[in-house]
N, C-alpha and C positions, 0 to 999 in steps of 0.2 A: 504494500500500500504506500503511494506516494506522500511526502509533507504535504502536498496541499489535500491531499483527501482522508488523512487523518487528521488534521484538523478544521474541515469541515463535519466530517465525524464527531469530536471533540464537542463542538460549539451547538450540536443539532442536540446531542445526549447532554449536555448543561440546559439547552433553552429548555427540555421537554421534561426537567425537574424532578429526576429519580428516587428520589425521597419521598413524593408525592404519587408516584404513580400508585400507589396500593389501595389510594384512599378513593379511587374508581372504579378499579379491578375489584376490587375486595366487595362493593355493596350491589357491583352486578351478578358477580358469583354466588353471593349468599340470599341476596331474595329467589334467582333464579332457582338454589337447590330448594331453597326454605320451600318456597311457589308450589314443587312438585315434579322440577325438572331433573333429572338425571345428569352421569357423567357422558356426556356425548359432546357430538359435533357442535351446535349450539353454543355450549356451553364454553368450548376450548376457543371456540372464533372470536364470541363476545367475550372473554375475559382475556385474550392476548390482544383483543382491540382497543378496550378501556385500560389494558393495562400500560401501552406506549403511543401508538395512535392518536389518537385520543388527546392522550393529554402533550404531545408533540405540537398537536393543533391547537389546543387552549392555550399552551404558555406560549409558545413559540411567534405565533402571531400576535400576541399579547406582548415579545418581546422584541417585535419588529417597530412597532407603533406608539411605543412609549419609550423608543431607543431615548429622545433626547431628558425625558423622567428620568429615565435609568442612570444615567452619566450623570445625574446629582444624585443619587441616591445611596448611601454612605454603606448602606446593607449587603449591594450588590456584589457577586463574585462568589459567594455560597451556596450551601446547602436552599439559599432562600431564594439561587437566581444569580443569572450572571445578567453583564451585558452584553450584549450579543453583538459579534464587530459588524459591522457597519455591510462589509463586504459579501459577508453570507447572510444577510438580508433577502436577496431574492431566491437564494435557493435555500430556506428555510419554510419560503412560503411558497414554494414549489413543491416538499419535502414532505410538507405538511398536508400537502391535497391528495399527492400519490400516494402515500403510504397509506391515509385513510378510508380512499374510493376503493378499494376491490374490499377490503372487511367490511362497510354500507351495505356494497352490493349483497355479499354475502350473505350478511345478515336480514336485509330486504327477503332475500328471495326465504332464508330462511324461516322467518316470521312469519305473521298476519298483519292484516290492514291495523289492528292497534297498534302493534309493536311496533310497526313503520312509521305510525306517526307520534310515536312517543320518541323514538329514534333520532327523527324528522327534528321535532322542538329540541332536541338532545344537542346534536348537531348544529343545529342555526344558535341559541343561546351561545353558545362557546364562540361563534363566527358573532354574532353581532357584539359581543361583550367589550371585542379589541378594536373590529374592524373601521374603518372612515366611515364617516355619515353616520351609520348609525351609535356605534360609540355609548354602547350604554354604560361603559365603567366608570363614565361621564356623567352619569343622570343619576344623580343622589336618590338613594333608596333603590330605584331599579337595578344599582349595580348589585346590590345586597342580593334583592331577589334573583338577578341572573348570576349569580356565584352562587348562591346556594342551587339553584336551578344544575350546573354542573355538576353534583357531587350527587343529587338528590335522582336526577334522571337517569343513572344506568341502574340503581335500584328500581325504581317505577318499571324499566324496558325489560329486565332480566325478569320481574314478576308479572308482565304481562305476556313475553314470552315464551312465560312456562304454561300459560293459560290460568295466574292467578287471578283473583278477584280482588279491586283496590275498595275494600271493605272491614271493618272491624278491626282487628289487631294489627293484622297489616298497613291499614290507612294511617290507624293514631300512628305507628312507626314510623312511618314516613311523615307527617305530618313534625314529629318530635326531630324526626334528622334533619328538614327542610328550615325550623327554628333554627336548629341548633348551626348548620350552615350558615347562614345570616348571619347571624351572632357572632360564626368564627370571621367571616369577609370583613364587619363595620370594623371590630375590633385590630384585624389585620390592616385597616386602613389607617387607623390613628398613628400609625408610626411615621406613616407618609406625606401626612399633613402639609408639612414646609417645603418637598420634595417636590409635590404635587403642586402646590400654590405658584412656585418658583416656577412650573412646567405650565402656568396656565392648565392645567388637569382637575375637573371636579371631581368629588366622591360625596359619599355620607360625609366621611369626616370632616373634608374640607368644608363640608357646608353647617355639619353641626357644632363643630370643634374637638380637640380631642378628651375634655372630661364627659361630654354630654351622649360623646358616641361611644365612650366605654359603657357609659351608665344603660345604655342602649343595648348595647351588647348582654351585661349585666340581667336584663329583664328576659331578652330573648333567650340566654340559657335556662334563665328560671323555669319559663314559659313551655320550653323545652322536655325539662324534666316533670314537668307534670304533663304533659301530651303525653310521656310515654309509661306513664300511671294506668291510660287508658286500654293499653296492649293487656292486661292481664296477669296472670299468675303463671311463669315465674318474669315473662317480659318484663313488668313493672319495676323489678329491680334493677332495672339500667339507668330510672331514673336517679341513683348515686354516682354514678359516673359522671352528671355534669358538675356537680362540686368541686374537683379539683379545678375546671375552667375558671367557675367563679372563685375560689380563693386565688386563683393566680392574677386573673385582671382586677380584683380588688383595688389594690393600690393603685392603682392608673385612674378613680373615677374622679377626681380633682385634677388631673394633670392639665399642666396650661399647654397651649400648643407650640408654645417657644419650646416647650422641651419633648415634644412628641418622641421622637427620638427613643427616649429612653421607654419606653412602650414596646421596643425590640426584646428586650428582654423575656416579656410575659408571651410574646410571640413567638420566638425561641421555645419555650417551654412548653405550647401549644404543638407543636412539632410532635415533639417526644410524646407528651401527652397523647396524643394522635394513637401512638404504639400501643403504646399499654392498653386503650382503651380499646382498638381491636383486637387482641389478646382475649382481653374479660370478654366483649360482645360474642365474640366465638365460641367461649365455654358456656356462656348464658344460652347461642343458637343449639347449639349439642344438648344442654339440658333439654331443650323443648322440644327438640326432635326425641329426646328420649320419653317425653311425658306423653307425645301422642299414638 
């Protein structure tokens, strides 16, 4: 492999956030089995879709179009996102149509007319969140709902794919992850506050500030944890799981936005956090496969 094609390589596996890829992969694979669906073809397509794909096309495009955000952005160059040089700019969003069009197709042909159009919204959400014009990561509040809208849709498509019903235990679940989404996005934004101002870039935060959009955050975890109150017996207990969120952005709900910044931290922590809580939601999905 040539220097220039490993480091187009390099810069395509940083924009498309490896850290991150699980937390796609992971809630299409588990409603999918939860749903009904077996280990099969389905199953391996849609979860090696969501699990690079997928998210190639969300960050990646996302890091084509906030290039000049990014270059103030003090965070960049980690686990949390690079900047993406300048040069593989159009073959990232080249990179990012190929590699996702024949798993669509796949999975189109796979599916039904629901799945397809759950898929459909699944797909355009991620393309409108970063892209020109529409630019929703720009329209405060919409950004929330379209970031949680990605983490929340391969769950909805893997359970409607299995031929589940978005009813009862299943709904309130999603309902509590689509909170809890939100929550993680406004939260994630308060770091960026001055980064974004400086870029002419709206968000929540830029619009609400960074104490009022923690506090925000704050309610939709809460809000969270009792949506998933309504999943049942032993579901219910995952309502514990959003308290470590909340003791972590605690301290942040006064923060002024001169010092946004330091919001990295409880961000950081959300990360990790992340882990562990797939972990537990795993042992809690095994129990309940074992109760019925």
């Amino acid at each position: 492999m040539t220097a220039t094609a490993t480091s187009a390589l390099r810069q395509l596996l940083g924009s498309s956030r490896p850290v991150s890829w699980i937390n796609t992969a992971y809630p299409f694979a588990a409603a999918y089995l939860m749903a009904g669906g077996g280990v099969d073809l389905a199953l391996v397509v849609g979860t090696l879709y969501f699990l690079i794909p997928y998210n190639l096309l969300m960050y990646g495009v996302n890091d084509v179009f906030d290039y000049e955000s990014d270059l103030r952005n003090a965070r960049k160059g980690g686990i949390e996102g690079i900047v993406l040089d300048r040069r593989w700019h159009r073959t990232t969003i080249w990179a990012s149509v190929l590699s996702n069009l024949p798993f669509v197709v796949a999975l189109v042909l796979l599916g039904s007319v629901a799945s397809t159009a759950v898929l459909t919204v699944s797909v355009l959400a991620v393309i409108a969140y970063s892209a020109p014009v529409l630019r929703f990561k720009e329209r405060p509040f919409l950004d929330s709902l379209t970031s949680s809208t990605h983490f929340v849709s391969p769950a909805v498509f893997g359970l409607v794919l299995a031929g589940g019903a978005l009813e009862g235990a299943a709904l309130a679940a999603l309902v509590a992850f689509f909170l809890w989404g939100m929550a993680s996005h406004a939260f994630g934004a308060v770091q960026d506050v001055t980064a974004d101002r400086e870029a002419d870039i709206s968000s929540v935060a830029t619009w609400l500030g960074a104490a009022r959009t923690t506090r925000l955050s704050l309610g939709l975890y809460a809000a969270a944890g009792v949506a998933v109150l309504w999943t049942g017996w032993p579901g219910a207990l995952a309502a514990v799981l959003v308290v470590p969120y909340l003791l972590s952005i605690w301290p942040y709900r006064s923060l002024p936005d001169a010092r946004c910044e330091e919001a990295n931290a409880g961000w950081r922590r959300f990360i990790w956090f992340n882990l562990g809580t797939g972990f537990l939601i795993t042992q809690l999905l095994i129990a309940i496969a074992w109760t019925r």
